[in-house]
Residue, then its C-alpha position, 0 to 999 in steps of 0.5 A: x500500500x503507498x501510504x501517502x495516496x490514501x486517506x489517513x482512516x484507510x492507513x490506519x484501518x489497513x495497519x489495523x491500528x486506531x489514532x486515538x489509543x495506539x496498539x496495545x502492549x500485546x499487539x506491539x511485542x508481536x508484531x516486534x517479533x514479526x518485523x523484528x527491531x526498527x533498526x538497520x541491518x549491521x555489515x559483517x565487518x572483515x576482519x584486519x588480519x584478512x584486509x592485509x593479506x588482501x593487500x599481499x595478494x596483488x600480483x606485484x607484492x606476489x612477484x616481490x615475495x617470490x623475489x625474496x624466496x628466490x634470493x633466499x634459496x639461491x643464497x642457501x644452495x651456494x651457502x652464502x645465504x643473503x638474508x638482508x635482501x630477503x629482510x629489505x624486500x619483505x620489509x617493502x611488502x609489509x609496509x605496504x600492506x600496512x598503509x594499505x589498511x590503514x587508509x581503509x579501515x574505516x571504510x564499512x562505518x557507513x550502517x553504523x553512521x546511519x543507524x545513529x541517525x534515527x532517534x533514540x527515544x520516541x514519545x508513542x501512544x501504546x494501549x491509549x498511553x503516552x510513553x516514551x520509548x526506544x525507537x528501536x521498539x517501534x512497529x508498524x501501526x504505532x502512534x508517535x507524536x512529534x514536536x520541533x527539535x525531534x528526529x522523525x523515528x521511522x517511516x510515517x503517514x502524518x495524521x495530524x499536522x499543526x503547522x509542523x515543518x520538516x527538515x528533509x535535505x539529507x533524504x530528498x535534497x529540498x533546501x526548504x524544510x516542508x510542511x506536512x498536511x494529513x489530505x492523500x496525495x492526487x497522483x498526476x495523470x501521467x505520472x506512475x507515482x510521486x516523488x519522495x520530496x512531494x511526499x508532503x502527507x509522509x515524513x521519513x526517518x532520519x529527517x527532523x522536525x523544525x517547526x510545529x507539532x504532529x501526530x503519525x502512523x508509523x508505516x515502515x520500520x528498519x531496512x524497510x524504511x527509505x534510510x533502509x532502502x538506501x542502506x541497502x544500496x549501501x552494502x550491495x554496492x559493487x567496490x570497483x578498481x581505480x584506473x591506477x589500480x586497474x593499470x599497475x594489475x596490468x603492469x603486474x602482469x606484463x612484468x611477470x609474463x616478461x620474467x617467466x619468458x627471459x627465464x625460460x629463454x635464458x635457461x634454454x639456450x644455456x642448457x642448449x650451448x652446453x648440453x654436452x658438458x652437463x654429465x661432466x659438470x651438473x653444476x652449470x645447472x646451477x649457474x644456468x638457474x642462477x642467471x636466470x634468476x639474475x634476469x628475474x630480479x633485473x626485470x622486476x621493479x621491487x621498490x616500484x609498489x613501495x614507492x606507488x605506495x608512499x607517492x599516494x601518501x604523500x598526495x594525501x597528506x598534502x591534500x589533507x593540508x588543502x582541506x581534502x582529506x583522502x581516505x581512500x590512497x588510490x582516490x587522489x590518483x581517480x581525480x586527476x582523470x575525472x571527467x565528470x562531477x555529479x555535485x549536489x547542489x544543496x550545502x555543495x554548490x549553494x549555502x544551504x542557508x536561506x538568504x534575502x537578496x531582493x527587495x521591492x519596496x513601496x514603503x520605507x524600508x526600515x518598517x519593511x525589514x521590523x515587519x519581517x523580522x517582528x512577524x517571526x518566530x526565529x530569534x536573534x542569537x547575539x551570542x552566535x550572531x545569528x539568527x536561530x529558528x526556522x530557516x525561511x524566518x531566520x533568512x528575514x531576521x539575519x536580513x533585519x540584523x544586516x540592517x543593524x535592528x539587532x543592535x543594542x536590543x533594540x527588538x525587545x522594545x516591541x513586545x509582542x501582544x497578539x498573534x494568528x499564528x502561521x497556517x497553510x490555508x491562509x499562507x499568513x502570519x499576523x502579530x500585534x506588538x506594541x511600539x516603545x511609543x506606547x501604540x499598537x502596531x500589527x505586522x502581517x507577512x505571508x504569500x504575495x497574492x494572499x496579503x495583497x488581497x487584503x490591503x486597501x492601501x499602500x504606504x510610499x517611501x515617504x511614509x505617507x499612505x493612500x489608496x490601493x489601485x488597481x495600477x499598484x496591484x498590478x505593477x506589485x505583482x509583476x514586482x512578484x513574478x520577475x522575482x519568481x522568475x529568479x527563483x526567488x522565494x518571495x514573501x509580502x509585509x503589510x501593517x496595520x496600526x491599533x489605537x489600543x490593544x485589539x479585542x479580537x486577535x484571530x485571523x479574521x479580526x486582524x488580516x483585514x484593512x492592511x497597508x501594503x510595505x514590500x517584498x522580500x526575495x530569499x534563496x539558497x545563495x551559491x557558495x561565492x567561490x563555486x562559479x570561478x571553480x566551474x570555469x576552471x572545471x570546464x577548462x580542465x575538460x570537466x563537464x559539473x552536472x547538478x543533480x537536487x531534489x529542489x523544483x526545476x525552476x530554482x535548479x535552472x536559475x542556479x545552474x544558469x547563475x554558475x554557468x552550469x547551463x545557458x539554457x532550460x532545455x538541459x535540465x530535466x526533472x526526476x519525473x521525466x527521468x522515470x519515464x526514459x528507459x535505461x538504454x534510452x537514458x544512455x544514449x540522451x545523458x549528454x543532453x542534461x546537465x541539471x537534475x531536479x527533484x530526484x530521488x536517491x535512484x535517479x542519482x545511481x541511474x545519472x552515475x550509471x549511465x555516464x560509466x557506461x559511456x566510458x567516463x569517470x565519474x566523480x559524485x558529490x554531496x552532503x545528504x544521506x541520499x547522496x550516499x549510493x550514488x557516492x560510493x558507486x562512483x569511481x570516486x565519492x566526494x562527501x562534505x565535512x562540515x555539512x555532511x552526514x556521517x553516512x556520506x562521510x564514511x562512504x566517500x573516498x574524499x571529504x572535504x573539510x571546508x565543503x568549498x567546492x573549489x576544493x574539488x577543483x584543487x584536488x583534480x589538479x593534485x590527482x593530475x599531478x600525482x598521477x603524471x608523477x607516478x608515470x615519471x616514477x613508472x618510467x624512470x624505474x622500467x627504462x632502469x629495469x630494461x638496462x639491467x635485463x639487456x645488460x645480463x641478456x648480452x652478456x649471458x648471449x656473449x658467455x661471461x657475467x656483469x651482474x650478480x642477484x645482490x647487485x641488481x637488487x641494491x640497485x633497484x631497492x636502494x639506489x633506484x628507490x629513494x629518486x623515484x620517491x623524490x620525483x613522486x614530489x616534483x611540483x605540477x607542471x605549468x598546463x596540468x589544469x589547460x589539458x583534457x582529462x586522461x582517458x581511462x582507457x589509456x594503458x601506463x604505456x599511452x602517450x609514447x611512454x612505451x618508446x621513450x622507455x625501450x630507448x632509455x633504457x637501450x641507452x643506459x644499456x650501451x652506457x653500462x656495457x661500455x662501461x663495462x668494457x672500458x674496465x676490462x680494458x682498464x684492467x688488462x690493456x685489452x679485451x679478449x672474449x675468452x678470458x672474460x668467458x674464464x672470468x678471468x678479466x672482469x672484476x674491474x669491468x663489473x665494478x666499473x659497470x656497477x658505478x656506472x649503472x648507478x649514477x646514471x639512474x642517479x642522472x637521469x632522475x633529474x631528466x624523468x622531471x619532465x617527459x618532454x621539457x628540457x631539464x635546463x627551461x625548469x623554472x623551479x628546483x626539486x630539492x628532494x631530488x637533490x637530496x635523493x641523488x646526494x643520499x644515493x650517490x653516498x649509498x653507491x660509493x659505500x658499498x663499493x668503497x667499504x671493504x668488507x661490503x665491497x668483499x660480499x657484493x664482489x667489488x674491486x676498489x678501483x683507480x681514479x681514471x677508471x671511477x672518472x671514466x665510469x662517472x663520466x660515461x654515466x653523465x652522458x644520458x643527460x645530453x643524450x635524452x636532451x636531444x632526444x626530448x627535443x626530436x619528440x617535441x618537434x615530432x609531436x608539434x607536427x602531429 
């Protein structure tokens, strides 16, 4: 049965329940055990031991595992097992792993958050009683009774309403608390079934009453509720991979395919040259095994999650420094290729926060501004400098206070001594108050057209009265309807003066003979930093789409303010919306970019159909009704001062000063993490892809130039503390001038994939030339078949070592731009100074220090050969000079 289409007898008969006497004690407990508890169903939480081995199970943290047992059986078969490698990569894994966790822990707090917003105690009629029970009691066919400042306790059908307001923003995205009447709802012709928002005989747990008093029928408890249903949207919600997440999988798994085919092809061929010897020498086996091996760890990037990892780290940090607070690591890497941002428009795009912004008076506007602010029932907090009340009244009495009415006291010099309170039917609000004069002033406000009505004159600016025309009603309601027109809600001030106190202060004594003042025009202003936000959102090739539970009219007047939209034809409402198949709505998406009173499965449908279009979708909001479609989205931005906890707990940002600009900062954050991620992506393959090339020629030619031990020093010592500093390297001067990146894009996309395979070519000759000059340098020639005996190449693979180092340590510096040259950067990296200062010591310890020298099988080497080696490694800087400046004229031609 859909309450709110029947009258309140069939509600009440169809819940077999009487308004009068509520249900008995017995009738409760049973139909408890029926329904069960007015709660909402708790989430099995996954336990902490299992959250990290989820995040040991990604393919790259298995490849480093593996690299470690490698080591470690290796270095046991020929009994100088190297347990510091094992110890430095399982290290990198466990904190990881741990980062990982913490950033997400709190992740599933979003029922918890949800089922602290019902209220805790509820007044309810039971066996014709008035109790105050536990909300968690309730039951279908209770009688609860409601009041300002209560939390509405379940799913209601209202059977009583004096002049009761409830404040539904969280669940439907209304800006303006509702009033609620008992009268069934006529469904329109062509419409299926009525918006929640229109609801206005129903009101729903999680919302608060702000004004007025009431008495309902409770109609649904628990997950049956609309906080239920959004509940369960919550848990069902499919966790989907971030395109950084999806890339570095695909990375994994190129890398592991890579390692498995070198190590096949390597054994291969070594067991194929010397097939013949195995009889008599079954250890080359052995040394075949460990060659391949060799290649394993020269394919592998070890520090390369670690240093993912730690560069996300970093960015949330210094997010959380710029009021976006990440609780999701991989969420800053998402922003910087959203292409769309599906923002509420209440709290996140406007104040949330009723402001008068328009006057049109006729009388003096002094009296105009007591009137409003007099004629009210909010109240001036000094304290808070605010005013404190019901929002559309508190708009008036700030409006009043701006004007300085406040000051001193000076409202309480008008006391009130009559009223007709506020009520739906006449659209009115009449109070008598007497002046400090000692006379007798009323002060009417309500609905234009009705305080119109009743007035037969009308004051002027000067204070002088005279007759109402005809002229004036007109030229006051075009005054009316141009405001209107700007979504403006507009309220009348009339007075009437009393020569005593009036004998009869009902409606009908008081709203007659009235003298007409002004108009007020109140709106959800927009946040004064949003409109600069969406240009720069649209320069950055990101299209907002405002999506609110607010009438068209204002949607539209909003949206056209910020530049959203210029045009009407692009918004559309959630009515219409229903009547759009899901394949129909894929197609029309691009059409609208402003969505009026929606409820929280159009949102889910909105996020849905611009995924299926292949976008990245970012969705924002404060409410409880914003909370599916947030953690649907690729990334959930929830606000922080505003927000429910709810929407906290499900977004993967928050932001803490609800600045929709923010959003803006982060993007441009997102950006630059994500392009310095591929700089750390690139700076380490073109290394890798040197060492693999480097072990492959020799191992082709028949001697070694690289052991396990050092190639794993090199890529967790030397290579890592770089690529963390160029994790930090400022963003680049057109981040925020280019077009979103496309999901789609592989790591590789761009070019990456050439300026990768020719770096690392280049680092290879540089290496073996190194390489060869040692040998050189040691025996005065070179001669294949003694480097073959190994007889020749302690100096060689010294010299190598040196060279391979400082040449990642060069070209770090390089990996600053992909394109730019590294002498036009305006600005200096100081980490990446210190980095290559840190690994240029580490370098000269290992090779410097005897007894490390001695375990990694170094040779201390004469200063021509360290010069020589120092000097070939500084070669990749005007090498990759040049070649940055082929790309650009080649991309410039494109």
């Amino acid at each position: 049965m859909k309450e709110y289409l029947a009258s309140a007898n069939d509600v009440l008969g169809e819940l077999s329940s009487n308004e009068e006497s509520g249900l008995t004690a017995a009738e409760a407990s049973s139909r408890l055990s029926q329904y069960g508890h007015n709660e909402l169903d708790k989430e099995e939480k996954t336990p902490l031991w299992k959250r990290f081995f989820e995040q040991m199970a990604d393919p790259m943290v298995i490849m480093l595992i593996v690299a470690a047992f490698i080591s470690a059986i290796t270095g046991v078969i020929q009994g100088e097992p190297e347990w510091a490698d094992v110890i430095i990569i399982m290290a990198v894994v466990i904190i990881n792993s741990v980062l990982g966790v913490v950033q997400e822990a709190k992740s599933e707090q979003a029922l918890e958050a949800l089922q602290q917003m019902s209220a805790a105690q509820s007044k309810v009629i039971r066996d014709g009683k008035l109790e105050h029970l536990p909300s968690a009691d309730l039951v279908p066919g209770d009688i609860v009774l409601l009041e300002a400042g209560d939390s509405v306790p379940a799913d209601c059908r209202v059977l009583e309403s004096a002049s009761m307001k409830i404040e539904e923003a969280a669940l439907t995205g209304e800006s303006v608390p509702v009033e609620k009447h008992v009268e069934p709802i006529a469904l329109a012709a062509d419409a299926d079934d009525v918006p929640l928002g229109d609801r206005k005989n129903m009101c729903y747990m999680g919302s608060t009453v702000v004004y007025g008093r009431g008495k309902a029928v409770v109609a649904a408890t628990g997950m049956k509720t609309e906080m239920g249903k959004i509940a369960d949207a919550l848990t069902t919600a499919k966790k989907e991979l971030t395109p950084l997440q999806i890339k570095l999988n695909e990375l994994s798994g190129i890398l592991t395919k890579l390692v498995l085919a070198i190590c096949v092809i390597i054994f291969a061929v070594d067991l194929i040259r010397h097939g013949g010897e195995l009889g008599s020498n079954p250890e080359m086996i052995l040394d075949t095994f460990m060659v391949a091996v060799s290649l394993a760890v020269a394919a592998i990037p070890e520090g390369l999650v670690a240093v993912v990892t730690i560069v996300l780290s970093m960015g949330v940090t210094k997010m959380s420094r710029r009021q976006a607070i990440i609780r999701k690591m991989t969420a800053v890497e998402t922003l910087g290729c959203t292409q769309i941002i599906c923002s509420d428009k209440t709290g996140t795009l406007t104040q949330n926060k009723m402001t008068v912004t328009k006057h049109e008076l006729c009388g003096p506007e002094d009296l105009h501004l007591r009137a409003m602010a007099l004629c009210s029932d909010a109240k001036w907090d000094a304290e808070k400098g605010e005013a404190v009340g019901e929002p559309t009244e508190c708009a008036l009495v700030n409006d009043a206070a701006k004007a300085g009415f406040y000051e001193g006291g000076n409202d309480a010099r008008y006391e009130r001594v009559g009223e007709a309170p506020f009520d739906s039917g006449r659209k009115m609000m009449s109070v008598v108050v007497k002046t400090p004069e000692g006379t007798f002033e009323q002060y009417t406000k309500g609905g234009p057209d009705v305080v119109l009505a009743l007035c037969t004159k009308v004051m002027n600016a000067d204070g002088t009265v005279e007759p109402m025309t005809e002229a004036r009603r007109t030229q006051i309601m075009a005054a009316n309807k141009s405001m209107a027109d700007q979504a403006l809600r507009v309220l009348a001030s009339a007075v009437r003066e009393h020569k005593a106190l009036p004998d009869d202060c009902t409606p009908a004594g008081l709203e007659h003979d009235l003298t007409f003042v002004g108009l007020s025009g109140m709106i959800d202003p927009v946040r004064p930093e949003v409109t600069q936000a969406i240009v720069e959102a649209k320069e950055a090739g990101i299209r907002p789409v405002m999506i609110t539970g607010d009438h068209i009219d204002t949607a539209v007047a909003i949206a056209k303010e910020l530049g959203i939209i210029n045009d009407a034809s692009h918004a559309i409402t959630g009515a219409q919306l229903d009547k759009i198949s899901d394949e129909d709505f894929k197609e029309q998406v691009t059409q609208y970019s402003v969505y009026a009173r929606v409820q929280p499965e159009h949102k889910a449908r909105i996020v849905d159909a611009w995924k299926s279009r292949g976008k990245i979708v970012a969705m924002t909001g404060d409410g409880v009704n914003d909370a599916p479609s947030i953690k649907r989205a690729d990334i959930g931005v929830g606000m922080g001062i505003t927000g429910t906890d709810v929407t906290k707990n499900v977004a993967d940002m928050v932001l803490a000063d609800d600045n929709f600009a923010t959003i803006i900062n982060a993007v441009e954050e997102g950006r630059r993490i994500y392009d310095n991620i591929r700089k750390v992506i690139q700076f380490l393959l073109s290394a890798n892809i040197a060492e693999v090339l480097s072990v492959f020629v020799a191992t082709l030619v028949g001697f070694t130039i690289f052991q396990p031990v050092q190639l794993l020093w090199i890529n967790l010592i030397t290579d890592c503390f770089p690529a963390l500093a160029l994790g930090m390297e400022e963003a680049e001067g057109d981040v925020m001038k280019r077009k979103p990146r496309n999901a789609s894009d592989g790591v590789f996309a761009g070019g990456m994939g050439v300026d990768i395979v020719f770096q690392g070519i280049v680092i290879t000759a540089l290496v073996l030339a190194s390489f060869f000059v040692g040998v050189y340098l040691d025996m005065g020639y070179i001669n294949i078949a003694d480097m073959i005996a190994g007889t020749a190449d302690e100096e060689g693979v010294t010299m190598a070592f040196i060279t391979l180092s400082m040449v990642e340590i060069f070209h770090c510096f390089n990996m600053r731009s992909r394109r730019a040259s590294l002498f036009s950067m305006k600005t200096q990296n100081k980490w990446l100074w210190g980095a290559a200062l840190l690994a240029f010591i580490l370098t000269v310890v290992v090779v410097e220090v005897p007894f490390l020298a001695d375990m990694f099988g170094f040779m201390e080497l004469p200063m021509e050969a360290l010069a020589a080696a120092l000097g070939l490694a500084f070669l990749i800087i005007p090498i990759m000079e040049v070649y940055k400046a082929v790309m650009r004229g080649i991309e410039k031609d494109q």
